[in-house]
C-alpha positions as CSV (number, residue, x, y, z in Angstrom):
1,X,32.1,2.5,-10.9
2,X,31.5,6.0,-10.0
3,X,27.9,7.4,-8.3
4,X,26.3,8.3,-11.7
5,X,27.4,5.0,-13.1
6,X,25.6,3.4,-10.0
7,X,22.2,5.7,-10.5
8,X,21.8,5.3,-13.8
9,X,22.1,1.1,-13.3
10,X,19.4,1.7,-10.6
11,X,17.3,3.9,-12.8
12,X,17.4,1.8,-15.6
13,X,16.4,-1.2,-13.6
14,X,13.2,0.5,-11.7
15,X,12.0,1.6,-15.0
16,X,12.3,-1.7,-16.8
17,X,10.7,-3.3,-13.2
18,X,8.2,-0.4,-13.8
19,X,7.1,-0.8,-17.7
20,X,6.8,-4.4,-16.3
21,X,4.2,-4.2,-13.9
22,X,2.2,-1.3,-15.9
23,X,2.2,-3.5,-19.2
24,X,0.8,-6.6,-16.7
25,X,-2.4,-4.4,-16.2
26,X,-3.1,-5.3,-19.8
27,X,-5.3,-2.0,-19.7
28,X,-6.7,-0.7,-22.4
29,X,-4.5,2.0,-23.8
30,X,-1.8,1.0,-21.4
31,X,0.7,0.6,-24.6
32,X,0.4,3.9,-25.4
33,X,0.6,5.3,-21.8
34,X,3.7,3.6,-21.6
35,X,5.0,5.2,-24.7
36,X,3.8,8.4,-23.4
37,X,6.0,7.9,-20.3
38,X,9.2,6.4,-22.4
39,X,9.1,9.0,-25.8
40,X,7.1,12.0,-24.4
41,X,7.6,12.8,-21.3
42,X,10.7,12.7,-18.6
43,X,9.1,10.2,-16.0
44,X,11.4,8.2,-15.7
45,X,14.7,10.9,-15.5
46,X,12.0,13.5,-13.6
47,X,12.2,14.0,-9.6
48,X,9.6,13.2,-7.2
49,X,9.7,16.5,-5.6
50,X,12.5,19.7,-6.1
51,X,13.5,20.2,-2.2
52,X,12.2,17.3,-0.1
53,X,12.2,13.1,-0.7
54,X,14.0,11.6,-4.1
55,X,15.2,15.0,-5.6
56,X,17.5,13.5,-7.6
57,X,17.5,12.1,-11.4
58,X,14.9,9.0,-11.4
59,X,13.4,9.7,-8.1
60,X,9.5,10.0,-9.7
61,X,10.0,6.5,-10.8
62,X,11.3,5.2,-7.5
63,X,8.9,6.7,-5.7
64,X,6.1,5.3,-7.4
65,X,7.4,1.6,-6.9
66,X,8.2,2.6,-3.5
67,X,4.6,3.3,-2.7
68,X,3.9,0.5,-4.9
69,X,6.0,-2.0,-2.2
70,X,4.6,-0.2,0.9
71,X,0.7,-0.2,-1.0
72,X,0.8,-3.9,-1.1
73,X,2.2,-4.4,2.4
74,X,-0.2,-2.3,4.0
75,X,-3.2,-4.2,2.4
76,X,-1.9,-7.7,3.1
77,X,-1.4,-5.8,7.2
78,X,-4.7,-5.0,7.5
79,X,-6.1,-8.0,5.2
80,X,-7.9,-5.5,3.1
81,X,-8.8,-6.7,-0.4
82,X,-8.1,-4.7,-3.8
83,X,-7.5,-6.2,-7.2
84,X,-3.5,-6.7,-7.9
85,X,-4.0,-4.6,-11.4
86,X,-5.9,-1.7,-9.3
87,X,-2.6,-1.8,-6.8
88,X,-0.4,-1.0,-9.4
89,X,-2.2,1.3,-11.4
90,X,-2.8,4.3,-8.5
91,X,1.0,3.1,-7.1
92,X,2.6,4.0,-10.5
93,X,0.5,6.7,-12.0
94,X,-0.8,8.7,-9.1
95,X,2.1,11.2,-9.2
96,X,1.8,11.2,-13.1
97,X,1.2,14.9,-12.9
98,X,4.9,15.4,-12.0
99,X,5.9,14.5,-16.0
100,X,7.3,17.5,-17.7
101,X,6.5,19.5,-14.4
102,X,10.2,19.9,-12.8
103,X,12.9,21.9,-14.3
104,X,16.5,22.5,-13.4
105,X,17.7,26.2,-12.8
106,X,21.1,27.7,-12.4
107,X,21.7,29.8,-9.6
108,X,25.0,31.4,-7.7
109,X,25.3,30.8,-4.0
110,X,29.0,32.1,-2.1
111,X,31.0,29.2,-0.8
112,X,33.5,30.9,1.4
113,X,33.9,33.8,-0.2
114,X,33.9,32.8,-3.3
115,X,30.6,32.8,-5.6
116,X,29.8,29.7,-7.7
117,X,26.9,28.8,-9.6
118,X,24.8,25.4,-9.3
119,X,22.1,23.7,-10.7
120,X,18.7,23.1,-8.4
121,X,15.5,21.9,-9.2
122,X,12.5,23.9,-9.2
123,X,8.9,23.4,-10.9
124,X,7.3,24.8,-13.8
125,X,4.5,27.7,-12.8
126,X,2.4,27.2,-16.0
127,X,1.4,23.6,-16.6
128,X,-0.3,22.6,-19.4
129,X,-3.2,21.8,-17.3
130,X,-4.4,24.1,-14.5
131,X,-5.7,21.6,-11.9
132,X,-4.5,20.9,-8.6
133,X,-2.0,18.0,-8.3
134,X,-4.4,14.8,-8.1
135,X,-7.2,16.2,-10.5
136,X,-4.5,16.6,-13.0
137,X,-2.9,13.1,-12.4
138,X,-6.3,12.0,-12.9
139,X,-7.1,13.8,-16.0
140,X,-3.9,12.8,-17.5
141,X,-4.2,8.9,-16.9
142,X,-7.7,8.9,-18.2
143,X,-6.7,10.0,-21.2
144,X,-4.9,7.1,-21.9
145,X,-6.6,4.5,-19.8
146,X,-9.7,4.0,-17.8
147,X,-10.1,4.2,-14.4
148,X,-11.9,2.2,-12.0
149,X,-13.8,4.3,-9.4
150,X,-11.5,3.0,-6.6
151,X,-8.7,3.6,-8.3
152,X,-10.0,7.3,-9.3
153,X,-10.9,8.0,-5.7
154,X,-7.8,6.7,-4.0
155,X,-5.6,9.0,-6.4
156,X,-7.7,12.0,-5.9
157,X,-7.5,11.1,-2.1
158,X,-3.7,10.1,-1.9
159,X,-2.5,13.4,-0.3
160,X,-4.7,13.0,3.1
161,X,-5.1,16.5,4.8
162,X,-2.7,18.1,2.5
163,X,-4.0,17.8,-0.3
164,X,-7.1,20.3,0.1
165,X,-7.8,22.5,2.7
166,X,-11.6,23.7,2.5
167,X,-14.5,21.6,4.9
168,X,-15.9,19.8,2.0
169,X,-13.0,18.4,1.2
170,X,-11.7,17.4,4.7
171,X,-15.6,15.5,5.2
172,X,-15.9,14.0,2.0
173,X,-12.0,13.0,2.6
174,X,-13.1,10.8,5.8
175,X,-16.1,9.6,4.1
176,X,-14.1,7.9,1.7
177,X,-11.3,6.9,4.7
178,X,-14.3,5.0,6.2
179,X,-15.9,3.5,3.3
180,X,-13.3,2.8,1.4
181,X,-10.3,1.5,3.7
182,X,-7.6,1.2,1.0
183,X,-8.4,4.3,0.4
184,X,-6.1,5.7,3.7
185,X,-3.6,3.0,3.3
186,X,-2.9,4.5,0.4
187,X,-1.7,7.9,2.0
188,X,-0.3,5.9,4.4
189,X,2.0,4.1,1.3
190,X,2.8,7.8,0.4
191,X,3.4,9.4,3.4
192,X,5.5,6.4,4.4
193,X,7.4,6.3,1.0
194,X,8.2,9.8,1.0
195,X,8.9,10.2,4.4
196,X,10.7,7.0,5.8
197,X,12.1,5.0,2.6
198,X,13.5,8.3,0.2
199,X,16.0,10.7,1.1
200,X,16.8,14.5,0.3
201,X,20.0,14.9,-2.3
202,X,21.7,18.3,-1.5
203,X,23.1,20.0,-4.6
Protein backbone atom coordinates (compact mmCIF):
# COMPACT_ATOMS: atom_id res chain seq x y z
CA UNK A 1 0.00 0.00 0.00
CA UNK A 2 1.40 3.09 -1.35
CA UNK A 3 1.04 6.84 0.55
CA UNK A 4 -2.13 7.82 -1.48
CA UNK A 5 -3.64 4.47 -0.76
CA UNK A 6 -2.90 5.15 3.01
CA UNK A 7 -4.56 8.98 2.83
CA UNK A 8 -7.30 8.18 1.20
CA UNK A 9 -8.11 5.14 3.97
CA UNK A 10 -7.52 8.00 6.54
CA UNK A 11 -9.65 10.51 4.77
CA UNK A 12 -12.42 8.25 4.27
CA UNK A 13 -12.38 7.25 7.86
CA UNK A 14 -12.32 10.98 9.42
CA UNK A 15 -15.18 11.84 7.24
CA UNK A 16 -17.33 8.88 8.06
CA UNK A 17 -16.14 9.72 12.04
CA UNK A 18 -17.14 13.30 10.98
CA UNK A 19 -20.79 12.83 9.32
CA UNK A 20 -21.07 10.82 12.65
CA UNK A 21 -20.71 13.20 15.18
CA UNK A 22 -22.50 16.17 13.05
CA UNK A 23 -25.63 13.90 12.33
CA UNK A 24 -25.51 13.14 16.47
CA UNK A 25 -26.43 16.96 16.85
CA UNK A 26 -29.76 15.97 15.53
CA UNK A 27 -29.92 19.82 14.52
CA UNK A 28 -32.34 21.11 12.62
CA UNK A 29 -31.23 21.23 9.04
CA UNK A 30 -28.19 19.24 10.00
CA UNK A 31 -29.23 16.53 7.05
CA UNK A 32 -28.97 18.97 4.60
CA UNK A 33 -25.71 20.56 5.91
CA UNK A 34 -24.31 17.40 5.66
CA UNK A 35 -25.37 16.94 2.12
CA UNK A 36 -24.05 20.27 1.43
CA UNK A 37 -20.60 19.15 2.72
CA UNK A 38 -20.85 15.52 0.86
CA UNK A 39 -22.59 16.63 -2.82
CA UNK A 40 -21.73 20.43 -3.02
CA UNK A 41 -18.85 21.32 -1.75
CA UNK A 42 -15.03 19.80 -1.41
CA UNK A 43 -14.88 19.67 2.50
CA UNK A 44 -13.85 16.82 2.91
CA UNK A 45 -10.97 16.54 -0.15
CA UNK A 46 -10.34 20.66 0.66
CA UNK A 47 -7.04 21.76 2.75
CA UNK A 48 -7.06 23.45 5.88
CA UNK A 49 -4.73 26.07 4.79
CA UNK A 50 -2.46 26.38 1.24
CA UNK A 51 1.13 26.97 2.86
CA UNK A 52 1.04 26.23 6.57
CA UNK A 53 -0.71 23.12 8.85
CA UNK A 54 -2.72 20.09 6.85
CA UNK A 55 -1.96 21.37 3.23
CA UNK A 56 -2.60 18.29 1.88
CA UNK A 57 -5.88 16.50 0.36
CA UNK A 58 -8.40 15.97 3.54
CA UNK A 59 -6.61 18.24 5.88
CA UNK A 60 -9.97 20.74 6.43
CA UNK A 61 -11.62 17.65 7.77
CA UNK A 62 -8.80 16.57 9.94
CA UNK A 63 -8.38 19.65 11.24
CA UNK A 64 -11.74 20.16 12.40
CA UNK A 65 -11.82 16.76 14.43
CA UNK A 66 -8.49 17.71 15.61
CA UNK A 67 -9.77 20.79 17.25
CA UNK A 68 -12.70 18.79 17.97
CA UNK A 69 -10.30 16.18 20.29
CA UNK A 70 -8.21 19.10 21.71
CA UNK A 71 -11.92 21.27 22.33
CA UNK A 72 -13.06 18.56 24.55
CA UNK A 73 -9.84 18.03 26.44
CA UNK A 74 -9.37 21.47 27.25
CA UNK A 75 -12.95 21.80 28.76
CA UNK A 76 -12.73 18.58 30.88
CA UNK A 77 -8.83 20.51 31.99
CA UNK A 78 -10.26 23.37 33.22
CA UNK A 79 -13.67 21.69 34.25
CA UNK A 80 -15.51 24.19 32.22
CA UNK A 81 -19.07 23.12 31.17
CA UNK A 82 -20.58 23.29 27.46
CA UNK A 83 -23.23 21.15 25.98
CA UNK A 84 -21.54 17.94 24.08
CA UNK A 85 -23.77 19.00 20.75
CA UNK A 86 -22.49 22.76 21.11
CA UNK A 87 -18.63 21.06 21.22
CA UNK A 88 -19.10 19.54 18.08
CA UNK A 89 -20.88 21.88 16.20
CA UNK A 90 -18.14 25.11 16.44
CA UNK A 91 -15.21 22.06 16.25
CA UNK A 92 -16.56 20.89 12.86
CA UNK A 93 -18.01 23.86 11.22
CA UNK A 94 -15.97 26.84 12.37
CA UNK A 95 -13.59 26.62 9.35
CA UNK A 96 -16.66 25.94 7.02
CA UNK A 97 -15.72 29.06 5.13
CA UNK A 98 -12.72 27.11 3.71
CA UNK A 99 -15.35 24.92 1.31
CA UNK A 100 -14.88 25.67 -2.30
CA UNK A 101 -12.22 28.39 -1.16
CA UNK A 102 -8.72 26.57 -2.07
CA UNK A 103 -7.65 25.83 -5.48
CA UNK A 104 -4.69 24.04 -6.92
CA UNK A 105 -2.34 26.07 -9.45
CA UNK A 106 0.38 24.90 -11.72
CA UNK A 107 3.53 26.64 -11.56
CA UNK A 108 7.36 25.99 -12.83
CA UNK A 109 10.08 26.11 -10.33
CA UNK A 110 14.10 25.02 -11.69
CA UNK A 111 15.32 21.97 -9.97
CA UNK A 112 18.94 22.01 -10.74
CA UNK A 113 18.99 23.42 -13.79
CA UNK A 114 16.29 22.04 -15.11
CA UNK A 115 12.63 23.67 -15.03
CA UNK A 116 9.60 21.58 -14.05
CA UNK A 117 6.18 22.49 -13.34
CA UNK A 118 4.16 21.53 -10.04
CA UNK A 119 0.96 21.79 -8.56
CA UNK A 120 0.49 24.17 -5.22
CA UNK A 121 -2.33 25.22 -3.46
CA UNK A 122 -3.47 28.71 -3.38
CA UNK A 123 -6.98 30.38 -2.45
CA UNK A 124 -9.63 31.76 -4.49
CA UNK A 125 -9.65 35.87 -4.35
CA UNK A 126 -13.43 36.17 -5.09
CA UNK A 127 -15.64 34.23 -2.74
CA UNK A 128 -18.99 34.07 -3.08
CA UNK A 129 -19.40 35.87 0.02
CA UNK A 130 -17.27 38.91 0.98
CA UNK A 131 -16.83 38.58 4.70
CA UNK A 132 -13.92 38.00 6.73
CA UNK A 133 -13.14 34.39 7.52
CA UNK A 134 -15.43 33.73 10.79
CA UNK A 135 -18.45 36.08 9.71
CA UNK A 136 -18.60 34.03 6.65
CA UNK A 137 -18.29 30.60 8.45
CA UNK A 138 -21.05 31.93 10.41
CA UNK A 139 -23.21 33.13 7.74
CA UNK A 140 -22.80 29.86 5.89
CA UNK A 141 -23.74 27.42 8.92
CA UNK A 142 -26.77 29.52 9.69
CA UNK A 143 -28.08 28.95 6.59
CA UNK A 144 -28.46 25.50 7.15
CA UNK A 145 -28.71 25.29 10.98
CA UNK A 146 -29.20 27.43 13.95
CA UNK A 147 -26.81 28.64 16.15
CA UNK A 148 -26.70 28.91 19.76
CA UNK A 149 -25.27 32.25 20.89
CA UNK A 150 -22.23 30.39 22.41
CA UNK A 151 -21.67 28.58 19.66
CA UNK A 152 -21.97 31.84 17.36
CA UNK A 153 -19.63 33.82 19.58
CA UNK A 154 -16.97 31.18 20.01
CA UNK A 155 -16.66 30.79 16.08
CA UNK A 156 -16.61 34.49 15.43
CA UNK A 157 -13.96 34.47 18.28
CA UNK A 158 -11.88 31.35 17.35
CA UNK A 159 -8.94 33.23 15.76
CA UNK A 160 -7.81 35.11 19.09
CA UNK A 161 -5.71 38.29 18.20
CA UNK A 162 -5.48 37.32 14.60
CA UNK A 163 -8.45 37.36 13.58
CA UNK A 164 -9.17 41.26 13.75
CA UNK A 165 -6.94 43.90 14.33
CA UNK A 166 -8.95 47.21 15.16
CA UNK A 167 -9.51 48.21 19.29
CA UNK A 168 -13.08 47.23 19.29
CA UNK A 169 -12.34 44.10 18.31
CA UNK A 170 -9.36 43.32 20.56
CA UNK A 171 -11.84 44.68 23.88
CA UNK A 172 -14.89 43.06 22.93
CA UNK A 173 -12.46 39.90 22.11
CA UNK A 174 -11.40 39.82 26.07
CA UNK A 175 -14.84 40.58 27.13
CA UNK A 176 -15.97 37.49 25.79
CA UNK A 177 -12.42 35.62 26.95
CA UNK A 178 -13.64 36.62 30.49
CA UNK A 179 -17.26 35.96 30.39
CA UNK A 180 -17.37 33.32 28.37
CA UNK A 181 -14.32 30.92 29.26
CA UNK A 182 -14.84 28.23 26.50
CA UNK A 183 -14.75 30.85 24.53
CA UNK A 184 -10.54 31.02 24.72
CA UNK A 185 -10.27 27.36 25.02
CA UNK A 186 -11.42 27.31 21.93
CA UNK A 187 -8.55 29.32 20.24
CA UNK A 188 -6.54 27.52 22.34
CA UNK A 189 -8.08 23.98 20.49
CA UNK A 190 -7.10 25.82 17.18
CA UNK A 191 -3.98 27.25 17.89
CA UNK A 192 -2.98 23.90 19.37
CA UNK A 193 -4.37 21.83 16.46
CA UNK A 194 -2.87 23.85 13.83
CA UNK A 195 0.24 24.41 15.43
CA UNK A 196 1.34 21.17 17.52
CA UNK A 197 -0.87 18.13 16.05
CA UNK A 198 -0.83 19.07 11.84
CA UNK A 199 2.12 19.25 9.80
CA UNK A 200 3.16 21.31 6.52
CA UNK A 201 3.22 18.82 3.19
CA UNK A 202 5.94 20.28 0.73
CA UNK A 203 4.95 19.83 -2.88
Amino acid sequence: MNIDQIRAEVNAAQKSEFISLLRSTERDGVENLIDYLENKSDFFTAPAASKFHNNFEGGLCEHSLNVYRNFTGLLQMKNVELDEKSIIITSLLHDLCKCNYYLKEERNRKVDGVWETYTQWTTNKSPALPLPHASRSIKMIKSYIPLKFIEELTIFYHMGPYGGEDYEYRNMMQLAFEKYPSTILFYLADTMSSYVDEEITEE
